[in-house]
N, C-alpha and C positions, 0 to 999 in steps of 0.2 A: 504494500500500500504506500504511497507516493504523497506522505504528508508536507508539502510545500506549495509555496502561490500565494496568490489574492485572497483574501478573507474575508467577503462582504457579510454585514451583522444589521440585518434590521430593524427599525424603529417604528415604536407606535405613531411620535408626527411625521417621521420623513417620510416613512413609504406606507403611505393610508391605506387603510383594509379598504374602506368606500370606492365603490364602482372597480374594483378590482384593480384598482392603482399598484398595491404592491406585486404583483403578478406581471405586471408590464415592466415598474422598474428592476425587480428581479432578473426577468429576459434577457433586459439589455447588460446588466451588469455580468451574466453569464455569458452573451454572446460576445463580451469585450475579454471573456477569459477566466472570470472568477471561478477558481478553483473549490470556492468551499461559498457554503451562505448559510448564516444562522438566524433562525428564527428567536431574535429576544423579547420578550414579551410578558412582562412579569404580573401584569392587572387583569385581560382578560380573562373572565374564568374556562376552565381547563376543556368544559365541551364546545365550546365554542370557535376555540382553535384549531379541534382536529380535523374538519374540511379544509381551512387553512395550510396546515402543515402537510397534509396528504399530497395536496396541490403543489405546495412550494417543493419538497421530497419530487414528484415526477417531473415536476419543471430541471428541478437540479439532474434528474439522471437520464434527460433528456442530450442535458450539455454534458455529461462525464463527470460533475460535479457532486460535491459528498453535501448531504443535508445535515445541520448539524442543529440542536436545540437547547437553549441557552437555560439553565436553572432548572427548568422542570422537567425534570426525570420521566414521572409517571408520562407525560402526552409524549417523550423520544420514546417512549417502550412503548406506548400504543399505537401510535402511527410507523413502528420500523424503523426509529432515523438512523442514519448513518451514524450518529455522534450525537452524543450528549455534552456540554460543558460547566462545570461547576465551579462556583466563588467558595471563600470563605465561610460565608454565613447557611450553603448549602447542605445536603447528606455528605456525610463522608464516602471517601473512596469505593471503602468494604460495603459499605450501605448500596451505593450507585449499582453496583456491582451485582447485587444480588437480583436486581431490580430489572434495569438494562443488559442485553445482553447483545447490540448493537459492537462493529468495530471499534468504534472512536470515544473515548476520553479526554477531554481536553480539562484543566486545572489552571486558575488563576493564580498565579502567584504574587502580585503586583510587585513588590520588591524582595523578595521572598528567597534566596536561595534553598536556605535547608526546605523549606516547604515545596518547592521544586525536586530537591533530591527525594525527598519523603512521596511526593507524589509518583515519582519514577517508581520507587520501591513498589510500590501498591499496584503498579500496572496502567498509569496513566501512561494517554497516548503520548499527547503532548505537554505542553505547558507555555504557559502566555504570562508574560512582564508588561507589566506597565500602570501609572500610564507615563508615559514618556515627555507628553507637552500635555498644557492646559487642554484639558477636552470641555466641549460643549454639549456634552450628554452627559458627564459625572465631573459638574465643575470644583467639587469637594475631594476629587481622586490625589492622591499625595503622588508630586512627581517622582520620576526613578530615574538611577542615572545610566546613563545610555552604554556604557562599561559593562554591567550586569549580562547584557545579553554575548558576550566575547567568553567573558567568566562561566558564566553556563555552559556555552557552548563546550569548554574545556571539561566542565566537570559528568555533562547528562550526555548519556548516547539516545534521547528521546528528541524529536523536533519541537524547538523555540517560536514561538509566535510573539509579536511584538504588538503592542496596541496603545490607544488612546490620547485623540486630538492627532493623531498623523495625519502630514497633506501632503501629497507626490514629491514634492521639493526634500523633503524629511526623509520620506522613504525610501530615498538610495542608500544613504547613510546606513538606514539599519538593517538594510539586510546586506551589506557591503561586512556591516560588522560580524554578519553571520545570522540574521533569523531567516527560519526557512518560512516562515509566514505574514504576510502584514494585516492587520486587520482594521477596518477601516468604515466608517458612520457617515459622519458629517461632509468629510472633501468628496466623497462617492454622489449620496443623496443628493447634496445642495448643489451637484454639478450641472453646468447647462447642457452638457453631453456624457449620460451616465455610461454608454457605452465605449467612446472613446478614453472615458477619464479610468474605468475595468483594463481599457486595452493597456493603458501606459503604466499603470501600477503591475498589467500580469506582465510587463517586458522587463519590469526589472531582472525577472527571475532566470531571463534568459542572457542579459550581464553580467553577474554577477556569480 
């Protein structure tokens, strides 16, 4: 399994359920390259989304793309996802696990080494740092410094994903430094071309 690329992470304002708006931005950010898209989604309640994520799931394996769902375990293990991703404040590893039985684990670490290594032990897939720059979805997120992801890299045989507040100009940088994923909200959504703004974030991975 070929855990590197574009990491598109959806949003309840940027990419609106209404008239099937997230469906169409989705499309384009897949057909620009996006390797991975998660569904984050933390308010809706849980039946509500699983037409949603069914949808989003065959959109992504449409393009070759892994579907991935952000916190809530139980709707990745009802609808099949590719990947589940988990915070801090989520089930634990052991917990996810018994639950999900899906490829992919992904673990936030934001500044976190040992909870990186700790996450590797348990069998996480990957692990994501950050956030790296002021984000405009979690403007409360304590920055990290952009070293952590080289250090990692040295220490985990698991693929690093990098996130929060990154905008194309940024993200050479970090995966120059070595993450094999960028993940990315605001510069994707707010673009005036989501498909070409997919295409220039997946060509990093092809420099670098």
């Amino acid at each position: 399994m070929d855990i590197r690329g574009f990491y598109a992470i959806t949003d309840e304002v940027l990419t609106p359920y209404q008239d099937g708006k997230v469906f169409l931005m989705v499309e384009k950010a897949l057909r620009g390259g996006a390797k991975f898209i998660q569904l984050r989604d933390k308010t809706t309640p849980l039946e509500n989304l699983i037409y949603l994520a069914l949808e989003l799931k065959k959109l992504c394996h449409k393009f070759n793309a892994y579907f991935i769902v952000n916190d809530r375990v139980e709707l990745g293990a009802r609808v099949s996802a590719d990947g589940v991703h988990i915070g801090k404040d989520d089930a634990s590893l052991a917990e996810v696990k018994k639950f999900f039985k899906g490829p992919i684990i992904g673990v936030s670490c934001y500044g976190d080494i040992k909870r990186a290594v700790e996450a590797e032990k348990q069998g996480a897939t990957y692990v994501a740092f950050g956030s790296f720059y002021p984000s405009p979805t979690k403007p409360n997120a304590k920055i990290v410094d952009k070293n952590i992801i080289p250090m990692a890299k040295k220490i985990l045989k698991i693929p690093v994903c990098a996130i929060g507040g990154i905008t194309l100009e940024q993200a050479y940088e970090l995966v120059k430094l070595g993450a094999d994923m960028i993940a990315v909200i605001s510069d994707l959504w707010k673009s005036e071309d989501i498909e070409e703004k997919a295409r220039a974030y997946a060509k990093l991975f092809n420099y670098v």
